[in-house]
MARKERO-668194 format. One line per 3 residues: number of its first residue (from 1); their letters; for each residue z, x, y of N, C-alpha, C, O. Coordinates in nm, 2 decimals, m for minus. Example, Ala and Ser with C-alpha at 12.3 -4.5 7.8 and 13.67 -1.06 7.14 Angstrom:
! MARKERO-668194
1> AS> 0.78 1.32 m0.57 0.78 1.23 m0.45 0.78 1.32 m0.33 0.85 1.42 m0.33 ~ 0.71 1.28 m0.22 0.71 1.37 m0.11 0.79 1.29 0.00 0.80 1.34 0.11;
//
This chain:
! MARKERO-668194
1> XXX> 1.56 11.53 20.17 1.66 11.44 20.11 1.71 11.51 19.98 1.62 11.58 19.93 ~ 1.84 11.52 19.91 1.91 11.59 19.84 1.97 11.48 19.79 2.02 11.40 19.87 ~ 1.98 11.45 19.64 2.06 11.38 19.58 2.11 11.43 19.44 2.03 11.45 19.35;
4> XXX> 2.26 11.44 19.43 2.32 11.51 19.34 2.37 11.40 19.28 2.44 11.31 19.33 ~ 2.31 11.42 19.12 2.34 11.33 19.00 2.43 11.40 18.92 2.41 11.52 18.92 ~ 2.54 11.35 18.85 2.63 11.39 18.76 2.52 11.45 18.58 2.40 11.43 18.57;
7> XXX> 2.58 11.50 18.50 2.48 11.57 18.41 2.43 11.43 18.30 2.32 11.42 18.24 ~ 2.56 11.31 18.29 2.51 11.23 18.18 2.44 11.12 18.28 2.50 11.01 18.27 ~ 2.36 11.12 18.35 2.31 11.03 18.40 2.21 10.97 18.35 2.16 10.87 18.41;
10> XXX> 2.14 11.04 18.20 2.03 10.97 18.14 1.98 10.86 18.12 1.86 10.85 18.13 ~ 2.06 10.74 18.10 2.08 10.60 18.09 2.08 10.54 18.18 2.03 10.43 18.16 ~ 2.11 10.57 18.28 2.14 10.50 18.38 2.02 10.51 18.53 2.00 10.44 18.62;
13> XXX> 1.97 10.66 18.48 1.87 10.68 18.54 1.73 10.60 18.50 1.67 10.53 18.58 ~ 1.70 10.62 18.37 1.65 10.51 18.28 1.62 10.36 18.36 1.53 10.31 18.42 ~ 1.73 10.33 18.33 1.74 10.23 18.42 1.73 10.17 18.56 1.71 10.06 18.59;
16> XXX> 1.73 10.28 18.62 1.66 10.27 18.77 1.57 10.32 18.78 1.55 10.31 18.91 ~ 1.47 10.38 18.74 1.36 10.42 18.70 1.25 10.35 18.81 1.21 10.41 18.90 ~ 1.21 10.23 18.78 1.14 10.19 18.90 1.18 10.16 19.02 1.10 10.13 19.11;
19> XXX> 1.34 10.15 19.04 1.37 10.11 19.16 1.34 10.27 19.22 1.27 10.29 19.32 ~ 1.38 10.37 19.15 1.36 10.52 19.23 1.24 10.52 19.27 1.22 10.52 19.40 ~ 1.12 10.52 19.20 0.99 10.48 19.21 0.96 10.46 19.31 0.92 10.55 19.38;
22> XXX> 0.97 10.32 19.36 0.95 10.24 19.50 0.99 10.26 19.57 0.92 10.26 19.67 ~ 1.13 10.31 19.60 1.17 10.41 19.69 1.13 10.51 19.80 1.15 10.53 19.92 ~ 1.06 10.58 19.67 1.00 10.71 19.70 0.88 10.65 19.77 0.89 10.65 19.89;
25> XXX> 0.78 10.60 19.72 0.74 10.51 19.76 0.72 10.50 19.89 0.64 10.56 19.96 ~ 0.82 10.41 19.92 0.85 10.30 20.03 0.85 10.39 20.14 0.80 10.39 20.25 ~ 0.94 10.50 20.08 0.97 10.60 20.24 0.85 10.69 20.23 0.85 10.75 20.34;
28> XXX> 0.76 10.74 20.16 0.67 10.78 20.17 0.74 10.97 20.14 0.72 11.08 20.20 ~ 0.79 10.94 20.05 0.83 11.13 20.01 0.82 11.14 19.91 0.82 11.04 19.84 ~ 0.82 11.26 19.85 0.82 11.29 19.73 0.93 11.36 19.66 1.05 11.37 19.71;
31> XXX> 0.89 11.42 19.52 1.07 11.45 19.44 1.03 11.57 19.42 0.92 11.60 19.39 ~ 1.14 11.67 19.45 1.11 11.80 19.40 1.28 11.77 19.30 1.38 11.72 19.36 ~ 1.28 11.82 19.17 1.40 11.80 19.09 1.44 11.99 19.07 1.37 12.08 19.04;
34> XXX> 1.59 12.00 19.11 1.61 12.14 19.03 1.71 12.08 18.93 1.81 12.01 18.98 ~ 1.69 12.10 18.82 1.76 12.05 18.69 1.81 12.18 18.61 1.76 12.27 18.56 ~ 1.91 12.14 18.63 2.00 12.28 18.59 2.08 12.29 18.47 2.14 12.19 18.43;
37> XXX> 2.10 12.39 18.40 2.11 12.39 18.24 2.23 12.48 18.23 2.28 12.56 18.30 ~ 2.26 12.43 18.11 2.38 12.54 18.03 2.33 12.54 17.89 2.22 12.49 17.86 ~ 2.40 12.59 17.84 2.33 12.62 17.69 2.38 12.53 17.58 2.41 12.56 17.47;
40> XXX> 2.39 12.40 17.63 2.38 12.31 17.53 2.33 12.26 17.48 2.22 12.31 17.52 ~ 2.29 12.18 17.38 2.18 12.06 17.34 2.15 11.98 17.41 2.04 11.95 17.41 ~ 2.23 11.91 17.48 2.23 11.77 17.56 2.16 11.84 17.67 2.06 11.78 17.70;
43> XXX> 2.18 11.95 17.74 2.10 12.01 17.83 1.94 11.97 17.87 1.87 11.92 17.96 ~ 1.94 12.01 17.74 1.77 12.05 17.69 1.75 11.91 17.69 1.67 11.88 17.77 ~ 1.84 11.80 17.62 1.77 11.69 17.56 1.77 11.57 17.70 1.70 11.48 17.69;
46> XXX> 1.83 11.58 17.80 1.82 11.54 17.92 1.73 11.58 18.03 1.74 11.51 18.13 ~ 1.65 11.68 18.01 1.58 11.71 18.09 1.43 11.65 17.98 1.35 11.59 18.04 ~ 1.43 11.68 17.88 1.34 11.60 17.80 1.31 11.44 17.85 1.21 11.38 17.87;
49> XXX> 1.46 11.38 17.86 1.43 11.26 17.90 1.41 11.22 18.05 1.39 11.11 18.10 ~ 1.43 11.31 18.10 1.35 11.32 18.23 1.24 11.32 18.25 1.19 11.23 18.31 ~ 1.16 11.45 18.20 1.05 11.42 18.20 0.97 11.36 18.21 0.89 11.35 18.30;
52> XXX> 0.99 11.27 18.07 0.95 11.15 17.93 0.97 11.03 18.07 0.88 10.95 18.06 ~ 1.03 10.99 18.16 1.08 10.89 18.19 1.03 10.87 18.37 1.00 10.77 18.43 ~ 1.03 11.04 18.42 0.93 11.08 18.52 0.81 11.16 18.52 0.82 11.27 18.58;
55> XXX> 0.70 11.13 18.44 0.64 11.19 18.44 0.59 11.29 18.56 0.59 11.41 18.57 ~ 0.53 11.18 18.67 0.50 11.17 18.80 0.63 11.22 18.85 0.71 11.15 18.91 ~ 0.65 11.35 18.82 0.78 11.38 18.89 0.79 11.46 19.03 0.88 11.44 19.11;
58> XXX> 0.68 11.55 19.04 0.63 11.63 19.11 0.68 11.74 19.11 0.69 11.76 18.99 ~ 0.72 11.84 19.16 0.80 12.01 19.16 0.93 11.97 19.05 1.02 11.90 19.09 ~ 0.92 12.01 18.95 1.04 12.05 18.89 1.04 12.16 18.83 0.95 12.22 18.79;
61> XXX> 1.19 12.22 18.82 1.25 12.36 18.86 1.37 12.32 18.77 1.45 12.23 18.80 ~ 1.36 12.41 18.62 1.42 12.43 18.55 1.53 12.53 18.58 1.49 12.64 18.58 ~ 1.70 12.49 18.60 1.77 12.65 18.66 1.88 12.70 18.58 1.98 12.63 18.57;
64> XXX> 1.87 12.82 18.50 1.96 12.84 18.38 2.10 12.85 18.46 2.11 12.95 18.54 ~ 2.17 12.79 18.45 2.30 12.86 18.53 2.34 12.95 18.45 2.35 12.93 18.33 ~ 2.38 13.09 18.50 2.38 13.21 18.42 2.54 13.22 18.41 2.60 13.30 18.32;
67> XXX> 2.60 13.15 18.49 2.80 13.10 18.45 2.78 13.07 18.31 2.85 12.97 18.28 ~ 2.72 13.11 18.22 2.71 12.99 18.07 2.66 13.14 17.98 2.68 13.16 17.86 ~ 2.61 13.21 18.05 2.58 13.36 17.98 2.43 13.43 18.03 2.36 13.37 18.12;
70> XXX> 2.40 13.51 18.00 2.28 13.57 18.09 2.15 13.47 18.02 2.20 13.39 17.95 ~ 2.03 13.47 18.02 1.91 13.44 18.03 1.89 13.40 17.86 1.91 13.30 17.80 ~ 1.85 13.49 17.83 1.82 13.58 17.64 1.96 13.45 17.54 1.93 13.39 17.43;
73> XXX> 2.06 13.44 17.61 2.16 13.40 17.55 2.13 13.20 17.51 2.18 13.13 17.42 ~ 2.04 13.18 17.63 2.04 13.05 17.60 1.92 12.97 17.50 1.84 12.89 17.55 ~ 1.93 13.00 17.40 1.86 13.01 17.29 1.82 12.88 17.27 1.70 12.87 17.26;
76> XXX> 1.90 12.73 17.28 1.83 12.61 17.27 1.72 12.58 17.36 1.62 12.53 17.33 ~ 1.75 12.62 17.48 1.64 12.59 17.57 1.51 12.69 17.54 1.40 12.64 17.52 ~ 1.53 12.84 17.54 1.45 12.92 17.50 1.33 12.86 17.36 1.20 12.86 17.36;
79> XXX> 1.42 12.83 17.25 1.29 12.81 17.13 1.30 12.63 17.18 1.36 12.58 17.09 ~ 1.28 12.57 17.24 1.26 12.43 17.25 1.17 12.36 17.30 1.12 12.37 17.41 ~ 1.13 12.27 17.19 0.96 12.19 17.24 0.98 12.17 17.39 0.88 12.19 17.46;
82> XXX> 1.10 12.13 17.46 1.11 12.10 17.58 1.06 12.19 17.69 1.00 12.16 17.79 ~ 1.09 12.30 17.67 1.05 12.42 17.70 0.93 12.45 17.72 0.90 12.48 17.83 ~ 0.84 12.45 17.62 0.71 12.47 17.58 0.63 12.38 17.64 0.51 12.41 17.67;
85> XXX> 0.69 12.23 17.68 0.60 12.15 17.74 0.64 12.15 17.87 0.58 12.08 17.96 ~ 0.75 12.21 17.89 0.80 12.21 18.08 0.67 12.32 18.14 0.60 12.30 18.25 ~ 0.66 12.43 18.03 0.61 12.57 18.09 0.47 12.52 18.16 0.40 12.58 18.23;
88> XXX> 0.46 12.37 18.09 0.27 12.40 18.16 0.31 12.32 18.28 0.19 12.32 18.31 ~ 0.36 12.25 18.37 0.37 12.26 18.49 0.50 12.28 18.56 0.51 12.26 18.68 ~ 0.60 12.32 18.50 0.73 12.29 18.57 0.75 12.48 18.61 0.68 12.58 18.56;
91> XXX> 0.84 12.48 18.67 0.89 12.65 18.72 1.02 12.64 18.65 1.07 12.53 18.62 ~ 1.08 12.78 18.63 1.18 12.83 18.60 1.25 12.92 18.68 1.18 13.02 18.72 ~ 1.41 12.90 18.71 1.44 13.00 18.74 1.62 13.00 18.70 1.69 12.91 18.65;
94> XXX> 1.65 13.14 18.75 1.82 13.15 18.68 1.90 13.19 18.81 1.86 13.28 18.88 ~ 2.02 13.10 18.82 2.09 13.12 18.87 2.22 13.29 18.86 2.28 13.32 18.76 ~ 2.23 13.34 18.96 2.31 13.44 18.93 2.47 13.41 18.94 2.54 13.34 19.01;
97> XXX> 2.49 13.52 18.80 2.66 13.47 18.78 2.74 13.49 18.87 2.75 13.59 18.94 ~ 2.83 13.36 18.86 2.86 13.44 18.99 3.04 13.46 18.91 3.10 13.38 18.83 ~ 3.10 13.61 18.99 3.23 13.67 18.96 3.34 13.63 19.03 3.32 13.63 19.15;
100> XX> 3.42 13.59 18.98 3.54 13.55 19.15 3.63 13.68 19.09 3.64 13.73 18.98 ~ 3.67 13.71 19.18 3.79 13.83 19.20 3.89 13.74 19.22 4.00 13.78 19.24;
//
C-alpha cells in the first residue's frame, strides 16, 4: 500500500493519528514511511513531528531530495536534534538530481 501525503500535512495528520493506527491495525500491515526533505526548516520540523506523533512507526527512511542541492548542502537537517535522534533507528538516503535537458 502507497500513500502520498502533501508536505504540510502535520495537523491534520495529528489528527488522524489514531484512526491511522486502527487501520493499520485492522488490515493487519505495517508502515514503512520515506519522508523526504529539502533544505528547509519546516522539513526537519515535520518529520520531528512525525516521529513525536508515530513513534510506533516502523521502517522510516529519511530521503534528501538532491533537486534542493547535493548532500553536505543541507545543513538544517545535517546539525539537527532531529537528525541525531532519527539516526538511532531510522535509515537515510539521497535522492539523485535529476537534469532535464
Amino acid at each position: 500500500m502507497a500513500i502520498v501525503l502533501p508536505g504540510n500535512i502535520g495537523a491534520e495528520l495529528s489528527d488522524a493519528g489514531d484512526f491511522f493506527r486502527d487501520a493499520l491495525r485492522e488490515l493487519k500491515r505495517s508502515l514503512a514511511t520515506f519522508f523526504v526533505l529539502n533544505r528547509s526548516v519546516d522539513s526537519v520540523n515535520l518529520l520531528r513531528v512525525f516521529i513525536e506523533e508515530f513513534p510506533e512507526a516502523g521502517k522510516l527512511i529519511a530521503v534528501r531530495n538532491r533537486f534542493f542541492g547535493d548532500a553536505d548542502r543541507f545543513t538544517r537537517w545535517n546539525e539537527s536534534k532531529t537528525r541525531q535522534a532519527f539516526l538511532n533507528g531510522g535509515r537515510r538516503i539521497s535522492l539523485w538530481r535529476i537534469v532535464v535537458l
